[in-house]
C-alpha positions as CSV (number, residue, x, y, z in Angstrom):
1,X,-45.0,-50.0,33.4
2,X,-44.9,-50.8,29.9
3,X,-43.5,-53.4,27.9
4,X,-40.1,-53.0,26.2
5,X,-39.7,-54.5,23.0
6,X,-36.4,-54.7,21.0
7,X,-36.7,-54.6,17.2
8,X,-33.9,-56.1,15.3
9,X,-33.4,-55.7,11.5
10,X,-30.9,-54.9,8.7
11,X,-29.5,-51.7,6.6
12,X,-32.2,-52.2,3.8
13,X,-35.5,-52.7,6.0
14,X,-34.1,-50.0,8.9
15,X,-36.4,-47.4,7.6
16,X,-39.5,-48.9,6.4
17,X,-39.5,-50.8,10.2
18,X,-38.7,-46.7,11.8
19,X,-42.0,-45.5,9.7
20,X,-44.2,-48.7,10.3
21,X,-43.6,-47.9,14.1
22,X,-43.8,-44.4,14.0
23,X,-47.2,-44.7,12.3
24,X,-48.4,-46.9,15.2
25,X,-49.0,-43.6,17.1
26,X,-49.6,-44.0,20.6
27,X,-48.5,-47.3,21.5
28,X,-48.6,-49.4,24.9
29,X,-45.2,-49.8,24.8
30,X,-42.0,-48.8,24.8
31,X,-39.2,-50.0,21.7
32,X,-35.9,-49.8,20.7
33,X,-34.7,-50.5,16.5
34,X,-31.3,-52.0,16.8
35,X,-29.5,-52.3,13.0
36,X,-27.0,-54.7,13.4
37,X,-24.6,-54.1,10.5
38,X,-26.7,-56.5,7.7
39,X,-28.0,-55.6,4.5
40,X,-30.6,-58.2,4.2
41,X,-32.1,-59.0,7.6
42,X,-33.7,-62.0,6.9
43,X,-30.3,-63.3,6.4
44,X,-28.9,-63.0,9.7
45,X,-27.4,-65.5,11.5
46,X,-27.7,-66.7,15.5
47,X,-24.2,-66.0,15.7
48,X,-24.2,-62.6,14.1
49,X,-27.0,-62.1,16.3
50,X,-24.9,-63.0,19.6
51,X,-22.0,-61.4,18.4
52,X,-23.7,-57.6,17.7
53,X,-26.6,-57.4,19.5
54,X,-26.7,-55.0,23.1
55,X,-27.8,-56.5,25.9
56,X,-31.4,-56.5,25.4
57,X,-32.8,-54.4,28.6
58,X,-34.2,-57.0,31.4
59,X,-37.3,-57.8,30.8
60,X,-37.5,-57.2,27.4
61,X,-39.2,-58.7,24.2
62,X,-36.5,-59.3,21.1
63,X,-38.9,-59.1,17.9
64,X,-36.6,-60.8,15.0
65,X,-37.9,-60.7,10.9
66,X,-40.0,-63.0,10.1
67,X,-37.9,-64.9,7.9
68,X,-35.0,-65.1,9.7
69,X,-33.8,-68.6,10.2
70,X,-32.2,-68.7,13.6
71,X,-32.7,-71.1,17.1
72,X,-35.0,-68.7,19.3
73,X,-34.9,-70.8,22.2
74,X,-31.3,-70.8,22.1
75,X,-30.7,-67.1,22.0
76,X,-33.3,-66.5,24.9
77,X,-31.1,-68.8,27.0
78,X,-28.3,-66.5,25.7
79,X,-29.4,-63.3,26.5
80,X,-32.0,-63.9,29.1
81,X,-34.8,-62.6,27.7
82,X,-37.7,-63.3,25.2
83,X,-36.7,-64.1,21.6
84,X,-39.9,-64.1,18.8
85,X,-40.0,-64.0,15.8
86,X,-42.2,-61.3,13.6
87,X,-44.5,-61.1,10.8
88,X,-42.8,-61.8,7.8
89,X,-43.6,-58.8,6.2
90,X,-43.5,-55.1,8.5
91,X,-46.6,-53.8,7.2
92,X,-48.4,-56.6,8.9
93,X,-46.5,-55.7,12.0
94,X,-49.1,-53.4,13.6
95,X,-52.0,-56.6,13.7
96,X,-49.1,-58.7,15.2
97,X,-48.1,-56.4,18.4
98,X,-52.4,-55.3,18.5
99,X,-52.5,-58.8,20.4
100,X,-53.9,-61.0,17.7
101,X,-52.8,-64.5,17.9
102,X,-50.2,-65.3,15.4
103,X,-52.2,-68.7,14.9
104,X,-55.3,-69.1,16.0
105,X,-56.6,-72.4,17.3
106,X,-57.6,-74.9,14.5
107,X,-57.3,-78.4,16.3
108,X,-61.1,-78.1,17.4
109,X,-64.2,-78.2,15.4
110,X,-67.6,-79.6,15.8
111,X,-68.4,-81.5,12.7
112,X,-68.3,-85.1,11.4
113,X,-67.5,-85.2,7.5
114,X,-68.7,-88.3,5.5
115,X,-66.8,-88.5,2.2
116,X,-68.3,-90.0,-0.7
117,X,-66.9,-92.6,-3.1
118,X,-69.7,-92.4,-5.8
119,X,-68.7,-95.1,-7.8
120,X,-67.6,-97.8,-5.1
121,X,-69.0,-100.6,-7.2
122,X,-66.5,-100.4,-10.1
123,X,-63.6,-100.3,-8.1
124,X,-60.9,-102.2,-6.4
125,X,-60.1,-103.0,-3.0
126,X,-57.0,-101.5,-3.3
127,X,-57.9,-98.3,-4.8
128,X,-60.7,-98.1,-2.4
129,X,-58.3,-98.5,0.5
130,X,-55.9,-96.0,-1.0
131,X,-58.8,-93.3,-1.9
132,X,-60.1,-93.7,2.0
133,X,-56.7,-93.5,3.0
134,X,-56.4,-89.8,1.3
135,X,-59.9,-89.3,2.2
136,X,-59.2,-89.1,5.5
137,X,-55.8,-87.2,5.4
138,X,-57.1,-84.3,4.1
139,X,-60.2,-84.5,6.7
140,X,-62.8,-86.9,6.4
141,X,-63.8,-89.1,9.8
142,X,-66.3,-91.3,7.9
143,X,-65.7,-93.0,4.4
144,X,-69.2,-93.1,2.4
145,X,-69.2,-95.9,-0.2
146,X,-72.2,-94.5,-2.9
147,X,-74.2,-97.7,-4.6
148,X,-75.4,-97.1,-8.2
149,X,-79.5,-97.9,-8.3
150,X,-80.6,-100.4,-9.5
151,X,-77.3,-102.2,-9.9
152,X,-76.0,-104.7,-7.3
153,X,-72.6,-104.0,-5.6
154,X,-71.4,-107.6,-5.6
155,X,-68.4,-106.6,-3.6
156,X,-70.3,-104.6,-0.9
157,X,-69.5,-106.8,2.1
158,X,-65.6,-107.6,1.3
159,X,-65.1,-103.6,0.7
160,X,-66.9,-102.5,4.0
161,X,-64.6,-105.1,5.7
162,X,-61.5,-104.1,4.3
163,X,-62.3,-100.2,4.8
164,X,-63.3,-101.3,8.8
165,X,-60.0,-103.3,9.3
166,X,-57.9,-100.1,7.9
167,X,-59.5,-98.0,10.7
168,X,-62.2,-96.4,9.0
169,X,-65.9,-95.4,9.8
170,X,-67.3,-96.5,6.8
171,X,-71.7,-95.4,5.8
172,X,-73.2,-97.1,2.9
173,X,-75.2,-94.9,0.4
174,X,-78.2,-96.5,-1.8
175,X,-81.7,-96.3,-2.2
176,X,-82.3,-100.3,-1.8
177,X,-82.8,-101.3,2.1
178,X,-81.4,-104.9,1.6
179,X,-78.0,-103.3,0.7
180,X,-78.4,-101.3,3.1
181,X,-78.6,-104.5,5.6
182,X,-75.6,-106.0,3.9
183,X,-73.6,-103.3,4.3
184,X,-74.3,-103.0,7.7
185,X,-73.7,-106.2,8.5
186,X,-70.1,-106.3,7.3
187,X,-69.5,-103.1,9.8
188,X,-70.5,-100.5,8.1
189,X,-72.0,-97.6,11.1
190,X,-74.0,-95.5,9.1
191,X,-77.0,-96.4,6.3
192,X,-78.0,-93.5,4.2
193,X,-80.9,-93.1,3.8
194,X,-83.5,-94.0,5.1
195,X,-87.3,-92.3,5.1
196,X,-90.2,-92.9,7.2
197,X,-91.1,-96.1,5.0
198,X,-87.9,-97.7,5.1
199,X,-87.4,-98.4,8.8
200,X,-88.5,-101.4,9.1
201,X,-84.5,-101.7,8.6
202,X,-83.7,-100.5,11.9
203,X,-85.3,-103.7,13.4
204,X,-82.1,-105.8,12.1
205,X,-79.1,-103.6,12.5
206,X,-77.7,-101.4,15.0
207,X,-76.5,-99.4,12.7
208,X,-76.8,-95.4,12.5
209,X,-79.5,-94.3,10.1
210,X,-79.4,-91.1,8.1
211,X,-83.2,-90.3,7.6
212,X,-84.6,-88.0,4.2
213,X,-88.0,-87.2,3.4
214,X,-90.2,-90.1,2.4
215,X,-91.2,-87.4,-1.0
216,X,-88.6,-84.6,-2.4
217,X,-89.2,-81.3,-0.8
218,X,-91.5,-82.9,2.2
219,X,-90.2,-81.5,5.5
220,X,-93.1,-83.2,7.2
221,X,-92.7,-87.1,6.1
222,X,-89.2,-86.3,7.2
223,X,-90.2,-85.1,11.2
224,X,-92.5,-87.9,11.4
225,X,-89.3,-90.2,11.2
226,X,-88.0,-88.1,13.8
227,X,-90.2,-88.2,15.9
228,X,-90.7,-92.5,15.7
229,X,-87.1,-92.8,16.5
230,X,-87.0,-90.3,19.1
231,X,-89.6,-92.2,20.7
232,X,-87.9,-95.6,20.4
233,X,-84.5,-93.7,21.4
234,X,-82.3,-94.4,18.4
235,X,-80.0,-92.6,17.3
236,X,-80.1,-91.2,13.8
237,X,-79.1,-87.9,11.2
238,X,-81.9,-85.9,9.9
239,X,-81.2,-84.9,6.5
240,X,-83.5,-82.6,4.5
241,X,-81.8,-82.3,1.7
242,X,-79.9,-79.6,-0.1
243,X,-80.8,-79.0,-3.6
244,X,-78.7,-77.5,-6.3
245,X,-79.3,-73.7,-7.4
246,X,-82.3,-73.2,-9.5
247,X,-83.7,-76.7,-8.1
248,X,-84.8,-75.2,-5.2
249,X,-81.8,-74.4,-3.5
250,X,-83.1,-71.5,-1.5
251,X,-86.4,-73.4,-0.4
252,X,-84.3,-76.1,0.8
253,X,-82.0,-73.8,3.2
254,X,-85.5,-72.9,5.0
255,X,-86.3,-76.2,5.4
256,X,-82.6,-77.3,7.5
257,X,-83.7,-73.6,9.3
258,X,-87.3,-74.9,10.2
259,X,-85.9,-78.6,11.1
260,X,-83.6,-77.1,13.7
261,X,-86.5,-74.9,14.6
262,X,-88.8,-77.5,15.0
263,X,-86.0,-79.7,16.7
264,X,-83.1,-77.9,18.9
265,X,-81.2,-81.1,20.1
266,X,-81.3,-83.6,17.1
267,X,-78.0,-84.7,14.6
268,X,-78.3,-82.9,11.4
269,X,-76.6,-83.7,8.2
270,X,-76.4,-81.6,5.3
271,X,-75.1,-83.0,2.2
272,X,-73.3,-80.2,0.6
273,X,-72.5,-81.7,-2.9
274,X,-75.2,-80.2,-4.8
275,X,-73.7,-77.0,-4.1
276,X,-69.8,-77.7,-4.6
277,X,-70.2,-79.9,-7.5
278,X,-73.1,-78.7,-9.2
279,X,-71.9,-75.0,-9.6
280,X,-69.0,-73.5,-11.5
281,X,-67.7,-72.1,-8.6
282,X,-64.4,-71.7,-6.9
283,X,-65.3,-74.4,-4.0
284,X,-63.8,-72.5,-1.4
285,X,-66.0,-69.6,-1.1
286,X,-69.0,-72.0,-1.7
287,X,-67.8,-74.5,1.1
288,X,-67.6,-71.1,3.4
289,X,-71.0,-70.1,2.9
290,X,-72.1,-73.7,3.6
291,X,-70.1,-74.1,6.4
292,X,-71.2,-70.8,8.2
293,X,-74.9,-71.9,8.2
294,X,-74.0,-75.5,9.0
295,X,-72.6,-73.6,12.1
296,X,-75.1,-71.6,12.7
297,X,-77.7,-74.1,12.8
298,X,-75.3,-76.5,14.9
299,X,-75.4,-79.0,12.0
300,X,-72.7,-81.8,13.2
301,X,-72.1,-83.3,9.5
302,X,-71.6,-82.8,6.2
303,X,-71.8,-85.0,2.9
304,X,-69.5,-84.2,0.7
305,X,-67.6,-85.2,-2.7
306,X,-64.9,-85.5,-5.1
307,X,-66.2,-86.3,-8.5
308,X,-66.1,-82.5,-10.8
309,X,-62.0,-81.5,-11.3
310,X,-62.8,-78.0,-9.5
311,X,-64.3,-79.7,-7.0
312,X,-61.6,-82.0,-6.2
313,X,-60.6,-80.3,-2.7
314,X,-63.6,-80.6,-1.4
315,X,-63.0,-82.2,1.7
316,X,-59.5,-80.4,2.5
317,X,-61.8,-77.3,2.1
318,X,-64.4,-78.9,4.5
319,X,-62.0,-79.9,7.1
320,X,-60.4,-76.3,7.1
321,X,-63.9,-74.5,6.9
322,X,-65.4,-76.5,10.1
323,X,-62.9,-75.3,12.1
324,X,-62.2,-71.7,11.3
325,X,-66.4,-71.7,11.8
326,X,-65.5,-73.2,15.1
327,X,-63.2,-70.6,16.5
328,X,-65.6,-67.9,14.9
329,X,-68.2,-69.3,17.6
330,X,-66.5,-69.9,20.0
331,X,-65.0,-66.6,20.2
332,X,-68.0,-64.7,19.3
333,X,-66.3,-63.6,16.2
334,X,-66.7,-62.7,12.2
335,X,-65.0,-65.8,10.1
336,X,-62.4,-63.3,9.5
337,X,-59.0,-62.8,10.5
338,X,-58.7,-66.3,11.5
339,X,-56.7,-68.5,9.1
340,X,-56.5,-67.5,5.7
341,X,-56.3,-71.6,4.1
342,X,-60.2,-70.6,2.4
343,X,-58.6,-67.5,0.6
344,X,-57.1,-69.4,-3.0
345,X,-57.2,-66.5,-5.2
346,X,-56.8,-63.3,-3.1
347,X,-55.4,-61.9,-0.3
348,X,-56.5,-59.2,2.1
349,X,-53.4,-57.6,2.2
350,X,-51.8,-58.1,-0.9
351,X,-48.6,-55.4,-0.9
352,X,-46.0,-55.7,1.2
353,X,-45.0,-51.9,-0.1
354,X,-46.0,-48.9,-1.3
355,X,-44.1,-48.2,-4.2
356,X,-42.6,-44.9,-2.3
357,X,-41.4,-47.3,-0.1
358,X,-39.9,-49.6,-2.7
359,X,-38.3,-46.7,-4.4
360,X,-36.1,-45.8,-1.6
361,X,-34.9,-49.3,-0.3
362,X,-34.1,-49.2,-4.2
363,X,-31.9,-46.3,-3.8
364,X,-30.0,-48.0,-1.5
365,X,-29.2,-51.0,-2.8
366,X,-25.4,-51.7,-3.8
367,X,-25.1,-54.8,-5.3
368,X,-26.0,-56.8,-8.4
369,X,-28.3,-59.0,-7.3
370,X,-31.8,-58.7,-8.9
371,X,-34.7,-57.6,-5.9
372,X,-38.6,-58.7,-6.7
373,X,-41.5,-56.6,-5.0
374,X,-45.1,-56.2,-5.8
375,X,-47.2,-52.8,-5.3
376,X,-50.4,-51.9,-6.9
377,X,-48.7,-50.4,-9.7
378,X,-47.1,-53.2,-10.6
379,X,-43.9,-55.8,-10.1
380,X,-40.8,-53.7,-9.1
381,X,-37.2,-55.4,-10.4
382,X,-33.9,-53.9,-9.2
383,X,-30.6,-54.1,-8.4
384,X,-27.8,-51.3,-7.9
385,X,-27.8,-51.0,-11.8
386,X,-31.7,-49.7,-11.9
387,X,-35.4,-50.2,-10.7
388,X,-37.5,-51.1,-13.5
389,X,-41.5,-51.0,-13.1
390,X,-43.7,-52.8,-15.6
391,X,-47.1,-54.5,-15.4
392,X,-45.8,-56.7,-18.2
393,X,-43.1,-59.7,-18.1
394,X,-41.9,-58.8,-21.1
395,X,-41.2,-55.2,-20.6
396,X,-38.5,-56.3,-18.3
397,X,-36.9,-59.0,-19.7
398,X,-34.6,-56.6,-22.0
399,X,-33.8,-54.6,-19.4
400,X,-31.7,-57.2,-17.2
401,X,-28.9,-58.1,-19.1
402,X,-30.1,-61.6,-18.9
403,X,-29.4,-63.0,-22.2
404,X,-25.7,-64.3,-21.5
405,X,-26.6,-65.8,-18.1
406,X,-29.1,-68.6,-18.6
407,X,-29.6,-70.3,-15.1
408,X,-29.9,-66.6,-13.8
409,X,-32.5,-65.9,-16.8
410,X,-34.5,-69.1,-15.9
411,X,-34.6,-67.9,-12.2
412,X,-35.8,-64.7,-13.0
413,X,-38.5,-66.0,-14.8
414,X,-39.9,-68.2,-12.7
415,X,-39.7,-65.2,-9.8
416,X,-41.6,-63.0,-12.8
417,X,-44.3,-65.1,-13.4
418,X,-45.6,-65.6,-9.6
419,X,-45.0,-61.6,-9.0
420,X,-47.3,-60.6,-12.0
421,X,-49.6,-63.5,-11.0
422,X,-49.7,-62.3,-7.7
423,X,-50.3,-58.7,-9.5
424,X,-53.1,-59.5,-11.4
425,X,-54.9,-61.6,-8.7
426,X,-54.0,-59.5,-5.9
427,X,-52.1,-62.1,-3.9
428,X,-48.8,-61.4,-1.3
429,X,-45.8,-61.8,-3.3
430,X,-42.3,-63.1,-0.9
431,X,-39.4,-63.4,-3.5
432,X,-37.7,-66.5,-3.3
433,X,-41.0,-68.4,-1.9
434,X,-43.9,-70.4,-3.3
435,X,-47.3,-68.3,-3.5
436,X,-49.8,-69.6,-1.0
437,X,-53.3,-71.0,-2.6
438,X,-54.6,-71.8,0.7
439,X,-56.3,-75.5,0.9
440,X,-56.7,-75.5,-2.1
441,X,-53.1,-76.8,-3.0
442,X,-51.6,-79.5,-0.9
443,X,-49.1,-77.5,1.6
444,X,-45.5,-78.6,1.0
445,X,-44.5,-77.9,4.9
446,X,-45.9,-78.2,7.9
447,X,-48.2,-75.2,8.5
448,X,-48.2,-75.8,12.1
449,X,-44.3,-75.6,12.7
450,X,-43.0,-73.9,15.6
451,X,-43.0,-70.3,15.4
452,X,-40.3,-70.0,18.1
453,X,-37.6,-72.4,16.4
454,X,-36.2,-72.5,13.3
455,X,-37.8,-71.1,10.1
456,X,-37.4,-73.7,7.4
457,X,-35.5,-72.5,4.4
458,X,-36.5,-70.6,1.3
459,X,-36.9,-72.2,-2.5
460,X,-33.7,-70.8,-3.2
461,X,-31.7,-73.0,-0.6
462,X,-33.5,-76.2,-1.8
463,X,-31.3,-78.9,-3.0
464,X,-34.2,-79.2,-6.1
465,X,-33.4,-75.3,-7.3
466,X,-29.5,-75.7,-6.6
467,X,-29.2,-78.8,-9.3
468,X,-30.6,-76.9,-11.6
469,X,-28.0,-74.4,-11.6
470,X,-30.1,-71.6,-10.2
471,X,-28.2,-68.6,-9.6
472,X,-28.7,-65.3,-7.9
């Protein structure tokens, strides 16, 4: 027997949700569209819901808009059946009922990221403690304090305390063994780095060593440092360095291919800085790249850094790369279709409408109040007074009848300038919310809320967009 599922949706949306389903084709189940009297159906309430909704058949599944702020749990217990709520936007909808997750799984990954503070030595306690602090909110497990050669970090010792008594894994980073010993003595759990004539370290900490080639470019000095401390049973990181681009970047990929080759169990470490900071790159598709062969060589860490402005996401875009790399594995999949928090600039599915479809709902509309869509022709703007279609804010602005109605003006505006953003880059547009930028930006909600509660409010209901007299 097939599933039953019960669409639910407003005057304006009713026949764009009709043709999205129709186009489905043969489907595995069974559905009913039930208008209940709105216009806008993200705007309906639970009690409206209660109130005009049929008896859902027993059984059933109750798919609500996407943006439609109600208590699901509630109106299950109601009407005795399952409540969900859809994808916000009804082109999306054939993905969400072709059994992908709505979420995939991000809480697991299989990499340790050190985070670098490069110039440790010239700073404060405090600001040491607060950079770890946001280090390690946005993903880092192991704070890395860098020395500067051939300068002494006098406050070594008190920093690698302080770090250790706020909870943090702290590594020290510098090229001189004795600070190396210091640093470990004060708690520190990781020493980078040491090489095959440097070990002579290991024989007055227990501290974890991260091991390099005793030479640049020397994969062999660096597996004969293995192979002493696999034979004393210590545990350690090989690192064989990553160069930048044009400094023998490709040369030094083979090398982390042959080590993992040559040894199928041993901790890896790749320090990924050279490529993130050293090339004017968007960081996100850069930390991808990385991040797919660290998981395809079963590296378990990462190096990485904040120092370059366009790099200064790095880590967020570590944390979120390990584990959509993760779930690709473990599911045998492409890194695709997971999570989209590596995708800044673009989006796969950037229009919510043709511009047909936009048309019509356009036809239908009633009232004054000013709709915002994106197609590939351009931004769409209308109201029951017109639709207006321009690839150029300044093209509409005479055509509202703005000029009187200033808080109205400035809310336009601010909805014109992230449509023909979203235009140009090819990026969803949702009127009335913030575009998404991914990891890249610091998300403003919890991304993780529960899909089966209540959908937290729009910009437009803010308190912050109310005292400024927005009006709409």
């Amino acid at each position: 027997m097939s599933e039953h599922l019960v669409f639910v949706t407003g005057k304006l949306a009713e026949p764009r949700l009709r043709a999205v389903l129709d186009g489905m084709g043969s489907s595995p189940f069974s559905f009913d569209v039930v208008q209940i009297g709105v216009s806008v159906a993200a705007l309906m309430t639970e009690e409206l819901i209660r109130r005009r909704l049929p008896p859902p058949p027993p059984g059933a599944r109750v798919i609500l808009p996407g943006r439609t702020r109600c208590d699901l749990t509630a109106l299950s217990g109601h009407f005795g059946v399952t409540f969900e709520r859809g994808p916000e936007e009804l082109r999306d909808i054939p993905a969400y009922l072709g059994g992908r997750a709505a979420r995939a799984d991000l809480s697991r990954h299989g990499v340790t990221i050190f985070a670098e503070i490069i110039d440790a030595p010239h700073r404060s306690i405090d600001n040491l403690l607060e950079t770890a602090a946001r280090l390690r909110r946005d993903g880092a497990d192991v704070i890395d304090l860098g020395c500067h050669p051939g300068e002494r970090f006098d406050g070594l010792e008190h920093a690698v305390a302080a770090l250790v008594a706020a909870g943090h894994a702290v590594s020290v980073d510098s090229a001189d063994p004795e600070e190396l010993l210091r640093g470990a003595a004060a708690g520190a759990s990781y020493m980078l780095s040491l090489s095959e004539d440097t070990l002579w370290v290991l024989d007055q900490t227990a501290a974890t060593p991260i091991l390099i080639p005793g030479k640049a470019r020397d994969l062999d000095s660096l597996c004969r440092a293995v192979d002493r401390l696999r034979a004393a049973g210590r545990r350690f990181l090989a690192d064989p360095v990553l160069d930048p681009i044009h400094y023998g970047f490709t040369d030094s990929v083979v090398r982390y291919h042959d080590l993992r080759r040559r040894y199928p169990d041993i901790e890896i470490l790749m320090g990924i800085g050279n490529l993130t900071e050293l090339t004017d790159a968007d960081t996100t598709g850069t930390t991808a790249l990385l991040m797919g062969m660290v998981s395809e060589l079963s590296i378990g860490a990462v190096l990485t850094l904040q120092v370059s402005p366009h790099a200064r996401t790095a880590v967020r875009e570590a944390d979120r790369a390990r584990r959509i790399m993760h779930a690709a594995s473990e599911s045998g999949s492409l890194p695709k279709g997971i999570d989209d928090g590596l995708m800044a600039l673009r989006d796969r599915r950037p229009y919510a409408g043709t511009p047909a479809e936009i048309a019509e709902t356009a036809r239908s509309i009633r009232d004054p109040s000013f709709r915002v869509e994106v197609a590939e022709d351009g931004v769409h703007v209308y109201n029951r007074d017109g639709h207006h279609v321009a690839t150029d804010p300044y093209h509409l602005y005479p055509l509202l009848g703005l000029a009187e109605d200033g808080g109205h003006a400035f809310y336009m505006g601010v909805e014109l300038h992230k449509a023909f953003l979203a235009w140009q880059l090819g990026k969803r547009y949702v009127q009335d919310e913030d575009l998404s930028w991914g990891c890249a930006v610091e998300a403003t909600a919890d991304p993780d809320s529960d899909a089966h509660g209540f959908k937290s409010a729009g910009t437009t209901l803010q308190e912050r967009r109310r005292a400024c007299g927005k009006a709409s």
